[in-house]
mmCIF file as gemmi writes it, N, C-alpha and C atoms, coordinates in Angstrom:
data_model
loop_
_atom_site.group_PDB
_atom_site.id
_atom_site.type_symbol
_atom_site.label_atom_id
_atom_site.label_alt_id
_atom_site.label_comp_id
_atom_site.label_asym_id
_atom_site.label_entity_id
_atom_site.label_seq_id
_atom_site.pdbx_PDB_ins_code
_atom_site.Cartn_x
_atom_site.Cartn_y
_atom_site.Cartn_z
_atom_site.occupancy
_atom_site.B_iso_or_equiv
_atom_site.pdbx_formal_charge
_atom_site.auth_seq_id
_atom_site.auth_asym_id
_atom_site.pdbx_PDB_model_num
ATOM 1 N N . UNK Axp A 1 ? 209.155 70.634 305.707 1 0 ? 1 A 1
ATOM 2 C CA . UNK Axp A 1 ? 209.114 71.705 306.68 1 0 ? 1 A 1
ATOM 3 C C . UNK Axp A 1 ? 207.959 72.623 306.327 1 0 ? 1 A 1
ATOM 4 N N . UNK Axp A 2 ? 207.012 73.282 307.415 1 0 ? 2 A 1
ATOM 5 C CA . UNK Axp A 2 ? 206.035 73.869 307.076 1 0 ? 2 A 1
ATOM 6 C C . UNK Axp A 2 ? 206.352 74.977 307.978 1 0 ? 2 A 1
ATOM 7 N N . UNK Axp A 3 ? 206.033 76.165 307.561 1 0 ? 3 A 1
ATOM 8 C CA . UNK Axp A 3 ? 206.288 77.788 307.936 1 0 ? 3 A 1
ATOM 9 C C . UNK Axp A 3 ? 204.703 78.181 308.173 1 0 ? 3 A 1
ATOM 10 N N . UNK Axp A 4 ? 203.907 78.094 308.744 1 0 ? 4 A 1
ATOM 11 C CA . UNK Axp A 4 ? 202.265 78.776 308.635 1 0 ? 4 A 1
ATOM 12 C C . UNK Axp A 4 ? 202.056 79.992 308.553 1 0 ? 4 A 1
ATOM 13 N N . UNK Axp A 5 ? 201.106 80.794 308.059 1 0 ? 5 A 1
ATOM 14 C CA . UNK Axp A 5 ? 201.007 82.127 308.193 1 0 ? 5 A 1
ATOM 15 C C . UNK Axp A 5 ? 201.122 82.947 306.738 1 0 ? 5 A 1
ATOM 16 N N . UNK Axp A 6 ? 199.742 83.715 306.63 1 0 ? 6 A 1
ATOM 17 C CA . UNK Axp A 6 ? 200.025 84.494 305.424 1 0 ? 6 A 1
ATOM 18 C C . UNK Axp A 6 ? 201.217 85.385 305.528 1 0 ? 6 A 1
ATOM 19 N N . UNK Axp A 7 ? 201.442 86.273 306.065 1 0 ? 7 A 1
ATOM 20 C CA . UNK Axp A 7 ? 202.726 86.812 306.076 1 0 ? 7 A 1
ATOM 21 C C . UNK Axp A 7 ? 204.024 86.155 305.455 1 0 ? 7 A 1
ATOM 22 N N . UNK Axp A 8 ? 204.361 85.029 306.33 1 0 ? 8 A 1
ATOM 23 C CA . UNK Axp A 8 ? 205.585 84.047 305.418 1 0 ? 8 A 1
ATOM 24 C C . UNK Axp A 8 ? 205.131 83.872 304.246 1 0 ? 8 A 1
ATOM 25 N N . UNK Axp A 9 ? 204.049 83.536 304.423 1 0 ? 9 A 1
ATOM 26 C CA . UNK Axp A 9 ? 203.449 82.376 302.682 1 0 ? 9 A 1
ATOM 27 C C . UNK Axp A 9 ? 203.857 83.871 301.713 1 0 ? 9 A 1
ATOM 28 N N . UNK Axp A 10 ? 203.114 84.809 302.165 1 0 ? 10 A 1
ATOM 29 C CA . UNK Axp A 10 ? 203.79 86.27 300.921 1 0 ? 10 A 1
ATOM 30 C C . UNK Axp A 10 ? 205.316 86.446 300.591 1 0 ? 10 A 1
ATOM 31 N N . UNK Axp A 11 ? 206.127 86.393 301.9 1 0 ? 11 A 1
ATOM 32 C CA . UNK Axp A 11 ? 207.504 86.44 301.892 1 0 ? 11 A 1
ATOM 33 C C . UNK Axp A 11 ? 208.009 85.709 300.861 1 0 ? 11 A 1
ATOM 34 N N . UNK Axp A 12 ? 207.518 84.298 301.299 1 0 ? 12 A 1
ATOM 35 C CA . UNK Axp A 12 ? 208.158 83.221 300.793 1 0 ? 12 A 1
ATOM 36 C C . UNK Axp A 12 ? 207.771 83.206 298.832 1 0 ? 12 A 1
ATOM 37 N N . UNK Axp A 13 ? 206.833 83.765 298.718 1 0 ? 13 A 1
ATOM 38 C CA . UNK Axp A 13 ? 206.127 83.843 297.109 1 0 ? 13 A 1
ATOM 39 C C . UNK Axp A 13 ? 206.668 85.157 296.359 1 0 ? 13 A 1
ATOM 40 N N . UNK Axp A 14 ? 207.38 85.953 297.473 1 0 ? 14 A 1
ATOM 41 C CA . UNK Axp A 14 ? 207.844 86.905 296.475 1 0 ? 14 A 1
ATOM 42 C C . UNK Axp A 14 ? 207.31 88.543 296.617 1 0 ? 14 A 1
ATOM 43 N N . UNK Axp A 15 ? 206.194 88.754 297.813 1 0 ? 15 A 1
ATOM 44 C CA . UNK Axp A 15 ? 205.417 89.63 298.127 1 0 ? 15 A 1
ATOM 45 C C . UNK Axp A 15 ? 206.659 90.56 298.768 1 0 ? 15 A 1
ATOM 46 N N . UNK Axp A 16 ? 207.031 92.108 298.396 1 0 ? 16 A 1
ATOM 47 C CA . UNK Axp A 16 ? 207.227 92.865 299.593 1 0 ? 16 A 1
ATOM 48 C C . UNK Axp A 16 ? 207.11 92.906 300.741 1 0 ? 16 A 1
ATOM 49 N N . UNK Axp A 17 ? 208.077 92.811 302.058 1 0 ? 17 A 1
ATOM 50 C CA . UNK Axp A 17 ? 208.004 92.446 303.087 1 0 ? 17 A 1
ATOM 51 C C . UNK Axp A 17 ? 206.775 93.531 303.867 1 0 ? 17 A 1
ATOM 52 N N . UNK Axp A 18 ? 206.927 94.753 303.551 1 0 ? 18 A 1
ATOM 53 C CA . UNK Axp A 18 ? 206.195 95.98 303.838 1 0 ? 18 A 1
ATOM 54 C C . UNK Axp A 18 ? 204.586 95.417 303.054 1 0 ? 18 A 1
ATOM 55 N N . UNK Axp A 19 ? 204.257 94.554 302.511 1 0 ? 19 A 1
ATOM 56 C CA . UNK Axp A 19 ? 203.231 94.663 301.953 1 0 ? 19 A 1
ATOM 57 C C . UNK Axp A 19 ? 202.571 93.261 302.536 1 0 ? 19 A 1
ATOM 58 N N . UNK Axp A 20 ? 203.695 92.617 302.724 1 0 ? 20 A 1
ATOM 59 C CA . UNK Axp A 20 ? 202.871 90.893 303.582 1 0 ? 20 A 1
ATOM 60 C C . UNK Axp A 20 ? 202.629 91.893 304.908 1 0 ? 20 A 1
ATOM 61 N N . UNK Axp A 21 ? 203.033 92.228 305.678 1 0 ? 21 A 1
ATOM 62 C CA . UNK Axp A 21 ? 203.174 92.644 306.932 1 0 ? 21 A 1
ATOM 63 C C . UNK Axp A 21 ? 201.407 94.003 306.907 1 0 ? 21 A 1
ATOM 64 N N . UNK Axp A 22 ? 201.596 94.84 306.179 1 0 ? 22 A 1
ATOM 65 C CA . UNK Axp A 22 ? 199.96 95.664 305.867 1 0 ? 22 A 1
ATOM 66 C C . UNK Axp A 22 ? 198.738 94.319 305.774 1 0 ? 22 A 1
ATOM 67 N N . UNK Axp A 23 ? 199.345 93.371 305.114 1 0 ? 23 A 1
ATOM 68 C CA . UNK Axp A 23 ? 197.746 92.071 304.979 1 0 ? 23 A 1
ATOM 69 C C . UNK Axp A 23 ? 198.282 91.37 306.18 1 0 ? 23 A 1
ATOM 70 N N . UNK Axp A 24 ? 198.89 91.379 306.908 1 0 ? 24 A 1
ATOM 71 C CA . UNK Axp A 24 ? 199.029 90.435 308.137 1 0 ? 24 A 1
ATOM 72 C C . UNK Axp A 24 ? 198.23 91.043 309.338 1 0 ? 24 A 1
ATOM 73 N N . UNK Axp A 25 ? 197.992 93.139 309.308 1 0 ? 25 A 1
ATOM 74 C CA . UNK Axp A 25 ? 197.733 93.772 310.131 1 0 ? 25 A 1
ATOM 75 C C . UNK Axp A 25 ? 196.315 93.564 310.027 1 0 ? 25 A 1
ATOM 76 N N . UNK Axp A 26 ? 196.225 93.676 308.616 1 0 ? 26 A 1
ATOM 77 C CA . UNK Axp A 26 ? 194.772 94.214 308.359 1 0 ? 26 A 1
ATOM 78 C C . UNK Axp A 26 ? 193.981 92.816 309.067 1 0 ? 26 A 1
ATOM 79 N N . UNK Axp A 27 ? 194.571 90.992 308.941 1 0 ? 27 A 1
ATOM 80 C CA . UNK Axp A 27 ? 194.001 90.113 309.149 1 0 ? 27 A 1
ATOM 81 C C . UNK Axp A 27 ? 193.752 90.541 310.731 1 0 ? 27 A 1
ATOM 82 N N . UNK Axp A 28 ? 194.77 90.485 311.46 1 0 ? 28 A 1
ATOM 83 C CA . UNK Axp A 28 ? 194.563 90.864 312.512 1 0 ? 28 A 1
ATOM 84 C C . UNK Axp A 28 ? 193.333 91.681 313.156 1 0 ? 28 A 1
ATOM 85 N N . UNK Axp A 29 ? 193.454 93.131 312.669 1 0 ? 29 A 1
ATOM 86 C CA . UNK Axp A 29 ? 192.66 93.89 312.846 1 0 ? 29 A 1
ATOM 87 C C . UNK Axp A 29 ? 190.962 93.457 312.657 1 0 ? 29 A 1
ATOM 88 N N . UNK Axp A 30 ? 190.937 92.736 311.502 1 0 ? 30 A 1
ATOM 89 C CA . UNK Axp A 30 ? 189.286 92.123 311.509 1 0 ? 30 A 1
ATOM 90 C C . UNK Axp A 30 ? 189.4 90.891 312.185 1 0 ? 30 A 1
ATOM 91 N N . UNK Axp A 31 ? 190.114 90.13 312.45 1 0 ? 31 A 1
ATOM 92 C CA . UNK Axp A 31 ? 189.935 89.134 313.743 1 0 ? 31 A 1
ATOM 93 C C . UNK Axp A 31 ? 189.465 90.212 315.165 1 0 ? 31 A 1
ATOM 94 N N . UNK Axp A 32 ? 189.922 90.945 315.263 1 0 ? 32 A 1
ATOM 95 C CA . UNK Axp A 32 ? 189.687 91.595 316.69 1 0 ? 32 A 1
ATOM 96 C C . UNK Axp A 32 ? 188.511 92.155 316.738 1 0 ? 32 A 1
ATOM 97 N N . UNK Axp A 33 ? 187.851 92.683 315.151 1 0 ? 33 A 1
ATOM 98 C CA . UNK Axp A 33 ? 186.697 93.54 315.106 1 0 ? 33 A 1
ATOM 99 C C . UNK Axp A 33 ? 185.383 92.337 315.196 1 0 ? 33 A 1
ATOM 100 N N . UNK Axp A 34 ? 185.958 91.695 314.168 1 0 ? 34 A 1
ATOM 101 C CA . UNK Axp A 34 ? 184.848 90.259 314.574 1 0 ? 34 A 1
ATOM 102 C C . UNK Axp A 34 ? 184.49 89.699 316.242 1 0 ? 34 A 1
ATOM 103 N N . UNK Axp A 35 ? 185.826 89.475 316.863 1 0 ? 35 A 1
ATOM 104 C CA . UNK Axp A 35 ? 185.555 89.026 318.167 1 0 ? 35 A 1
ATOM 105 C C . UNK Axp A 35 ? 184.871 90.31 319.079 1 0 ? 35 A 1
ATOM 106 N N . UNK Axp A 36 ? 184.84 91.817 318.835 1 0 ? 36 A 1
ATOM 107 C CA . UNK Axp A 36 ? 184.343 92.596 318.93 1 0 ? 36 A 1
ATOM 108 C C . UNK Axp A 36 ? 183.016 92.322 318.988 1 0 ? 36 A 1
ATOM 109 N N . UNK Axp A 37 ? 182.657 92.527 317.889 1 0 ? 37 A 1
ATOM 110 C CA . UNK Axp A 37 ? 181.166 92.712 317.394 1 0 ? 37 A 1
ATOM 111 C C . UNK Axp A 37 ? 180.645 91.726 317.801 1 0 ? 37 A 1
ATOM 112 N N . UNK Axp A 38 ? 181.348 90.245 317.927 1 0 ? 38 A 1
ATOM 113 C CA . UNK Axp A 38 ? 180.343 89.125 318.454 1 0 ? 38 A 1
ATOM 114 C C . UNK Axp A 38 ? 180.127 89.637 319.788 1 0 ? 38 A 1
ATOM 115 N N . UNK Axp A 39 ? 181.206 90.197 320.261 1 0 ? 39 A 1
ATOM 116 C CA . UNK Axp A 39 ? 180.928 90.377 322.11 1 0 ? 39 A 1
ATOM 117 C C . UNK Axp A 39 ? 179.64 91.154 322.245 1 0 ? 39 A 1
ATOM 118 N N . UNK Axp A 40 ? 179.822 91.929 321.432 1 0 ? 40 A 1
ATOM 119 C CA . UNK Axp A 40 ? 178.485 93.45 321.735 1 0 ? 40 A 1
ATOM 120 C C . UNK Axp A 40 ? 177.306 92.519 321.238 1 0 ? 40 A 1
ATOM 121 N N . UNK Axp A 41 ? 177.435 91.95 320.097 1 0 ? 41 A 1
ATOM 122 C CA . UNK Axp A 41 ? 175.951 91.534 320.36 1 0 ? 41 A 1
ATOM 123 C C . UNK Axp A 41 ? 174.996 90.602 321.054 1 0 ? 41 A 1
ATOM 124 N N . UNK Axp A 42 ? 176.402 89.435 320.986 1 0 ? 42 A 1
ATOM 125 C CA . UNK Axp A 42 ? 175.984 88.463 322.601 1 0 ? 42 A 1
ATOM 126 C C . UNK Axp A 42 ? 175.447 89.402 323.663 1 0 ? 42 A 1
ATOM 127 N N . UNK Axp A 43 ? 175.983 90.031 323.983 1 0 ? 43 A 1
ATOM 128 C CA . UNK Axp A 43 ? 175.732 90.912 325.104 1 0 ? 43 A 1
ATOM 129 C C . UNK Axp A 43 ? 174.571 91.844 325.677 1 0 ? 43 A 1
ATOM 130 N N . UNK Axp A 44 ? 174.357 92.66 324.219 1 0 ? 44 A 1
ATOM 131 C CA . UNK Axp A 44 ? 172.881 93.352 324.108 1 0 ? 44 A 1
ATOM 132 C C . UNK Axp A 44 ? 171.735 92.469 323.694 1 0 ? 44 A 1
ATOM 133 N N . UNK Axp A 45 ? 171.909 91.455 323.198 1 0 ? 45 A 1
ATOM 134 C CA . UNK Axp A 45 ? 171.279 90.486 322.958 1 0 ? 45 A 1
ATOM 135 C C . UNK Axp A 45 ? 170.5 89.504 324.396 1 0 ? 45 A 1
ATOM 136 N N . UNK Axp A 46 ? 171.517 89.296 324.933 1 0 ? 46 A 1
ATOM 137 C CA . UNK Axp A 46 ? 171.178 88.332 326.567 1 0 ? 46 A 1
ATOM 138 C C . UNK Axp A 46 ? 170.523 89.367 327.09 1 0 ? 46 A 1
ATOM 139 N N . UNK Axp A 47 ? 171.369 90.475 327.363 1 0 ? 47 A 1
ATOM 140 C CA . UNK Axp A 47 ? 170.512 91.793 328.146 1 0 ? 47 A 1
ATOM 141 C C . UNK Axp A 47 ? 168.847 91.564 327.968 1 0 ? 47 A 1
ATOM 142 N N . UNK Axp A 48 ? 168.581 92.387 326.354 1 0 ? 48 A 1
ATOM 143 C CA . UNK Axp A 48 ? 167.34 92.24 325.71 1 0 ? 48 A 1
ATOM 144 C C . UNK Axp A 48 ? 166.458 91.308 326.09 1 0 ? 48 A 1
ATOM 145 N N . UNK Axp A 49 ? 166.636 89.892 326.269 1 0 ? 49 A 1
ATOM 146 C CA . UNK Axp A 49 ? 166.247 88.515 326.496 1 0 ? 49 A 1
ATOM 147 C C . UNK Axp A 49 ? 165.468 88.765 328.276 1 0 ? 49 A 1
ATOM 148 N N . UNK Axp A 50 ? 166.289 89.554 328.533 1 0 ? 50 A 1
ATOM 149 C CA . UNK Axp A 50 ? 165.894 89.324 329.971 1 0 ? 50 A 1
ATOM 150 C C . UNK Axp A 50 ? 165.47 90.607 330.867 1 0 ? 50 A 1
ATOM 151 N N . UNK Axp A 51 ? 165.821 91.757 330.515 1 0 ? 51 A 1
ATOM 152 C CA . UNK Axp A 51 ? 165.265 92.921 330.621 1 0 ? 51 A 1
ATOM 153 C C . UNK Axp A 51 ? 164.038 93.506 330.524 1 0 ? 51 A 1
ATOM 154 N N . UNK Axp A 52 ? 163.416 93.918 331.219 1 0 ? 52 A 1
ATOM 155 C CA . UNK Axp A 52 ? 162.003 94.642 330.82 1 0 ? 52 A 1
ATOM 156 C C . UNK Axp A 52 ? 162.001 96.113 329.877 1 0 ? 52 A 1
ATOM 157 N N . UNK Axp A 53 ? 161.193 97.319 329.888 1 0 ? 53 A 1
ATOM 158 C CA . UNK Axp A 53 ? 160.898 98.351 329.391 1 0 ? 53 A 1
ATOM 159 C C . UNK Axp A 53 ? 161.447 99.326 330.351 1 0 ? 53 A 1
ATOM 160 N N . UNK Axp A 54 ? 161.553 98.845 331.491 1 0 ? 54 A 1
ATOM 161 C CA . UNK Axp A 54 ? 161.505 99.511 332.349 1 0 ? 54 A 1
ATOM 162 C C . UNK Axp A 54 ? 162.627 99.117 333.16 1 0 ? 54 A 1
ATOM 163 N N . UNK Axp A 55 ? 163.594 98.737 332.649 1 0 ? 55 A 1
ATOM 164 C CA . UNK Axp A 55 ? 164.787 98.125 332.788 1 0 ? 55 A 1
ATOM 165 C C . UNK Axp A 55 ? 165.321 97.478 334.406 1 0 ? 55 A 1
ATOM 166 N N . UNK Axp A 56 ? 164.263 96.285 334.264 1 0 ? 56 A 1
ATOM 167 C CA . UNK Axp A 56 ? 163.73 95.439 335.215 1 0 ? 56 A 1
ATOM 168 C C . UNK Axp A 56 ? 164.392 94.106 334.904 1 0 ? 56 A 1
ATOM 169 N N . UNK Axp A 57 ? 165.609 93.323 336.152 1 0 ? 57 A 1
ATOM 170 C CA . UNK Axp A 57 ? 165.385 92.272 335.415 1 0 ? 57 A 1
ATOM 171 C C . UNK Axp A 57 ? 164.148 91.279 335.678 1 0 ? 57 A 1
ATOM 172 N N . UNK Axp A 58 ? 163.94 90.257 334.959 1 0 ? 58 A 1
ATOM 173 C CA . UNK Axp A 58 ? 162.698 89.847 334.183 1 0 ? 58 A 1
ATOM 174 C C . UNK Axp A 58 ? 163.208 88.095 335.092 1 0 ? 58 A 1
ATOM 175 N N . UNK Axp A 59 ? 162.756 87.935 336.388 1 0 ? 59 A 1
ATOM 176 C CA . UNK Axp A 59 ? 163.466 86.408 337.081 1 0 ? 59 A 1
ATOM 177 C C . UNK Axp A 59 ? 162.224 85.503 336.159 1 0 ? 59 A 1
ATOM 178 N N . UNK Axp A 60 ? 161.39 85.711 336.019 1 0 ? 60 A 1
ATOM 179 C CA . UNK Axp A 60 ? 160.482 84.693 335.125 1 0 ? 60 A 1
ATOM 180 C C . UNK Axp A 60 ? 161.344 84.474 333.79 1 0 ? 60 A 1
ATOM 181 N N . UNK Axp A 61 ? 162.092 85.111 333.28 1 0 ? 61 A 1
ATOM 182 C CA . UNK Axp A 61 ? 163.014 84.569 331.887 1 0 ? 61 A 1
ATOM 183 C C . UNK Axp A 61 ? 163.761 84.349 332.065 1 0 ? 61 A 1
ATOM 184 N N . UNK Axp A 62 ? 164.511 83.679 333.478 1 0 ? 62 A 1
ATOM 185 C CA . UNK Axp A 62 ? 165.924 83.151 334.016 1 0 ? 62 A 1
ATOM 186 C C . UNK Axp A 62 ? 165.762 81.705 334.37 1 0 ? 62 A 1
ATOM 187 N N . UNK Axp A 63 ? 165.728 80.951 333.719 1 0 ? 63 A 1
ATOM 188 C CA . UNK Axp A 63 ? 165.561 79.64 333.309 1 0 ? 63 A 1
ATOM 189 C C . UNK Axp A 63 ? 166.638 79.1 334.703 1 0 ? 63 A 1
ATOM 190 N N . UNK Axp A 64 ? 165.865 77.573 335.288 1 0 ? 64 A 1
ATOM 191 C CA . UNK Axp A 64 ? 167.12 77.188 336.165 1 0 ? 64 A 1
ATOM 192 C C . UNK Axp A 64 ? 167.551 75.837 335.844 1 0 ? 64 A 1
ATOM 193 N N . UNK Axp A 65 ? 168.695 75.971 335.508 1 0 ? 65 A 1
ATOM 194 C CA . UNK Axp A 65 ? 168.99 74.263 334.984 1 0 ? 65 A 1
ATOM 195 C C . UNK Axp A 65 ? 168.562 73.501 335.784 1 0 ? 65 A 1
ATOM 196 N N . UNK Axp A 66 ? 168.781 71.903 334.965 1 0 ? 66 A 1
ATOM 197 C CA . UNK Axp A 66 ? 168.55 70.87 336.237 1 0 ? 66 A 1
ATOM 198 C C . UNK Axp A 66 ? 170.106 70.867 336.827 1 0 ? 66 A 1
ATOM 199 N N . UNK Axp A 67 ? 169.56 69.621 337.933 1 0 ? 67 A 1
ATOM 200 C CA . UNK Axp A 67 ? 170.974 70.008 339.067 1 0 ? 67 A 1
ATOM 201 C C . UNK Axp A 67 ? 171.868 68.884 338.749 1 0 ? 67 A 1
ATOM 202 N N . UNK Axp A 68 ? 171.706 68.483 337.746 1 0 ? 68 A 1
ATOM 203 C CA . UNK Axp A 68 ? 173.03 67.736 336.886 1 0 ? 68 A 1
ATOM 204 C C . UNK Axp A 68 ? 173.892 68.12 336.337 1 0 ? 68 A 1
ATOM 205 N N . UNK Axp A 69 ? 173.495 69.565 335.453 1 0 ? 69 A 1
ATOM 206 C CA . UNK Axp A 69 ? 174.372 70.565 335.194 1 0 ? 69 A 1
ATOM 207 C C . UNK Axp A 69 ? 174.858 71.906 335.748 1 0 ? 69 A 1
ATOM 208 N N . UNK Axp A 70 ? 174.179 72.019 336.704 1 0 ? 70 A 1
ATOM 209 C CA . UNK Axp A 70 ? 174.043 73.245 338.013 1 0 ? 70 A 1
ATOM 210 C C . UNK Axp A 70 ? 175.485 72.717 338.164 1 0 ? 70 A 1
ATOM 211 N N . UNK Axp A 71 ? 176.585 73.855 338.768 1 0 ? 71 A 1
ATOM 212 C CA . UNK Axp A 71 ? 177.411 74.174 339.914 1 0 ? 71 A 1
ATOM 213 C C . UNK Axp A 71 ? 177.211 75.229 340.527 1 0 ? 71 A 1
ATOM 214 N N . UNK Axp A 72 ? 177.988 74.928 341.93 1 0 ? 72 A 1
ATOM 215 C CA . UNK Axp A 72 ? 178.408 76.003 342.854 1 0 ? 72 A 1
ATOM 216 C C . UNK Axp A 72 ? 178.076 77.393 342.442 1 0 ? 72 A 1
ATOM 217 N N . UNK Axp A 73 ? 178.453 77.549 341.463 1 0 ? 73 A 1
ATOM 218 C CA . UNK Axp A 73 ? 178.833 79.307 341.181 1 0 ? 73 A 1
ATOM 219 C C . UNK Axp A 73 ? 178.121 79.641 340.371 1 0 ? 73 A 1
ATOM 220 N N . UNK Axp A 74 ? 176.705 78.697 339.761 1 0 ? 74 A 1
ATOM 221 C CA . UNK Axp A 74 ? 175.698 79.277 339.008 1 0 ? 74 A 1
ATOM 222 C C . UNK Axp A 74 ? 174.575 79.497 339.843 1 0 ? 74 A 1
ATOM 223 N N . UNK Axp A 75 ? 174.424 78.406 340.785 1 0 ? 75 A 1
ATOM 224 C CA . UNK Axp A 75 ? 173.689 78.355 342.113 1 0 ? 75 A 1
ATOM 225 C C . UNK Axp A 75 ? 173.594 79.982 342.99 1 0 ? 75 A 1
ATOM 226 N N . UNK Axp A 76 ? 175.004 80.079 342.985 1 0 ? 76 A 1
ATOM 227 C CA . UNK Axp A 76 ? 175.018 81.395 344.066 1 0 ? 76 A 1
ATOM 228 C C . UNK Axp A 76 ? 174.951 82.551 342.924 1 0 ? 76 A 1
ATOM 229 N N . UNK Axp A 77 ? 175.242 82.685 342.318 1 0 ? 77 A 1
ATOM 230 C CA . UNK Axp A 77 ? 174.947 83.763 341.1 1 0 ? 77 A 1
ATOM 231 C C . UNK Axp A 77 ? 172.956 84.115 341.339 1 0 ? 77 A 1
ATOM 232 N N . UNK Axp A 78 ? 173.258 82.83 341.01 1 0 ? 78 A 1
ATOM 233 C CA . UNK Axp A 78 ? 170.961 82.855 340.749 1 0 ? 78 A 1
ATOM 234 C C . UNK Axp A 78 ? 170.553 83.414 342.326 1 0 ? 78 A 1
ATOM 235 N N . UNK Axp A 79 ? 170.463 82.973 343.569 1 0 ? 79 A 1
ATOM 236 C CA . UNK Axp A 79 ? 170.701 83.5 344.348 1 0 ? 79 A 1
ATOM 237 C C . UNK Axp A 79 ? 171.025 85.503 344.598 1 0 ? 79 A 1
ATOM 238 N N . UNK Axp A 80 ? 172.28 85.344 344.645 1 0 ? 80 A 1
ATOM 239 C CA . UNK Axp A 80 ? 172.423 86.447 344.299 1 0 ? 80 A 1
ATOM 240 C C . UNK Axp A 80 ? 171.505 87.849 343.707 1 0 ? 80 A 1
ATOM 241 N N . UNK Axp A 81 ? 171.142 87.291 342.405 1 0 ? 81 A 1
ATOM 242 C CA . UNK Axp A 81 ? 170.133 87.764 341.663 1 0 ? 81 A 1
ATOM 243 C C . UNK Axp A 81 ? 168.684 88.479 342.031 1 0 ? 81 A 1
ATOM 244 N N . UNK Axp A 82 ? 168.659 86.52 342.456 1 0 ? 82 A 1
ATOM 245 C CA . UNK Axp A 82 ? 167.147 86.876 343.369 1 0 ? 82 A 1
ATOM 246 C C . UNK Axp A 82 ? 166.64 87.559 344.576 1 0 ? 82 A 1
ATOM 247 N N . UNK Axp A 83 ? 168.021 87.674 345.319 1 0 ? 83 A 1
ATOM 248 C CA . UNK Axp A 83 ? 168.35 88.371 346.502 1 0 ? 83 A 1
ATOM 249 C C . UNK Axp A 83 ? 168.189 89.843 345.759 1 0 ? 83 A 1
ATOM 250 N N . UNK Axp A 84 ? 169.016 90.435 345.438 1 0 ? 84 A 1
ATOM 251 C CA . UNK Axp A 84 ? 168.713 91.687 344.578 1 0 ? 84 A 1
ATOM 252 C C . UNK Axp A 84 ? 167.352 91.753 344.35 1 0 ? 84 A 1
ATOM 253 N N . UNK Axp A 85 ? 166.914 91.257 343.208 1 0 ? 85 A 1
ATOM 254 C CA . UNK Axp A 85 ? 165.553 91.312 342.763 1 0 ? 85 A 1
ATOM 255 C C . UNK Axp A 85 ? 163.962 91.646 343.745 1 0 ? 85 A 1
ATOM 256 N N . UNK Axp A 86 ? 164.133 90.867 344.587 1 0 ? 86 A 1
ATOM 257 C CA . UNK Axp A 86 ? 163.46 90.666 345.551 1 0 ? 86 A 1
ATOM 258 C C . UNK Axp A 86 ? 163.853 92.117 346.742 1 0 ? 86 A 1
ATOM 259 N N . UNK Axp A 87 ? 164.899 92.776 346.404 1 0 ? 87 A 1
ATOM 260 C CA . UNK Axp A 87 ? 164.834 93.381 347.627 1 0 ? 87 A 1
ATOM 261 C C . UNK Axp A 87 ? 164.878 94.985 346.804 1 0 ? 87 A 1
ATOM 262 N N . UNK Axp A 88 ? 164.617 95.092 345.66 1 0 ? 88 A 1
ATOM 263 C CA . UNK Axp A 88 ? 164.198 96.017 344.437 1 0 ? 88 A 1
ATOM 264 C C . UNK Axp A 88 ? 162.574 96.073 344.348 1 0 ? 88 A 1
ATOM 265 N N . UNK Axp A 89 ? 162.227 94.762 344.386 1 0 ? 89 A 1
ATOM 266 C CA . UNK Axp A 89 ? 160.836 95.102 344.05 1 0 ? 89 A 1
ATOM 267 C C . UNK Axp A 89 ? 160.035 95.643 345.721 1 0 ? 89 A 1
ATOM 268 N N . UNK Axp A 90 ? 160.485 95.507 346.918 1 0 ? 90 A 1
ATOM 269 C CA . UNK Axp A 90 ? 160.474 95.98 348.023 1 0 ? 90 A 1
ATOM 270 C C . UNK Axp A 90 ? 160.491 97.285 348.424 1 0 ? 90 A 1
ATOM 271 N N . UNK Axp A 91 ? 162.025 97.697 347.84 1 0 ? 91 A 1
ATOM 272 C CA . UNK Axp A 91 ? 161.831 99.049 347.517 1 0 ? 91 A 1
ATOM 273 C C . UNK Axp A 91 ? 160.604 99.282 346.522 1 0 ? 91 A 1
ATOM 274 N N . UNK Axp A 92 ? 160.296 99.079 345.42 1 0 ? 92 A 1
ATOM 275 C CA . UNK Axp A 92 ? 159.445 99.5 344.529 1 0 ? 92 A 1
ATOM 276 C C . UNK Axp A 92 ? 157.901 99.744 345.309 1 0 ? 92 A 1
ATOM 277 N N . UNK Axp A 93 ? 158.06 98.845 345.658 1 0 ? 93 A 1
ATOM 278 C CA . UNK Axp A 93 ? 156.408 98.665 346.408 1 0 ? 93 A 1
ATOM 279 C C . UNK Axp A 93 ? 156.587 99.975 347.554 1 0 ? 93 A 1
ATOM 280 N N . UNK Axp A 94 ? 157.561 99.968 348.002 1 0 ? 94 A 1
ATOM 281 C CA . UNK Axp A 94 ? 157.051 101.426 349.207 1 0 ? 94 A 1
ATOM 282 C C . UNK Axp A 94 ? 157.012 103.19 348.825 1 0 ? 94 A 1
């Protein structure tokens, strides 16, 4: 029979229940900060990638797959985009 989990594994070895349960939080807590921090920097990161100075997006650094891996909803996204883009730099120009 197998029980998983630091928490039990402490229980089961003899650890204070109050004291498996503080290292069960704390694991927790840096799982969430990790998945955190990856989010923010994926994030400011892609931004960066594709953003100008002038906080422009940048359609020359928006790569378009081939249409083997293209779907529906990356298609209209890009679209989308370019629709925006195009009707920004329109405004800009007047």
């Amino acid at each position: 029979v197998s029980i998983p989990g630091m928490m039990t594994g402490q229980i089961l070895g003899g650890t204070p229940p109050h004291q498996a349960a503080h290292y069960q939080m704390m694991v927790l807590y840096l799982i969430g900060a990790a998945t955190a921090a990856g989010t923010v920097i994926a994030s400011v990161t892609s931004v960066a990638a594709v953003v100008d100075v002038d906080h422009c997006l940048r359609m020359d650094l928006v790569s378009k797959r081939d249409s083997s891996s293209s779907n529906a909803m990356v298609d209209n996204a890009r679209k989308a985009l370019t629709g925006a883009y195009n009707a920004a730099q329109e405004l800009a120009a007047h």
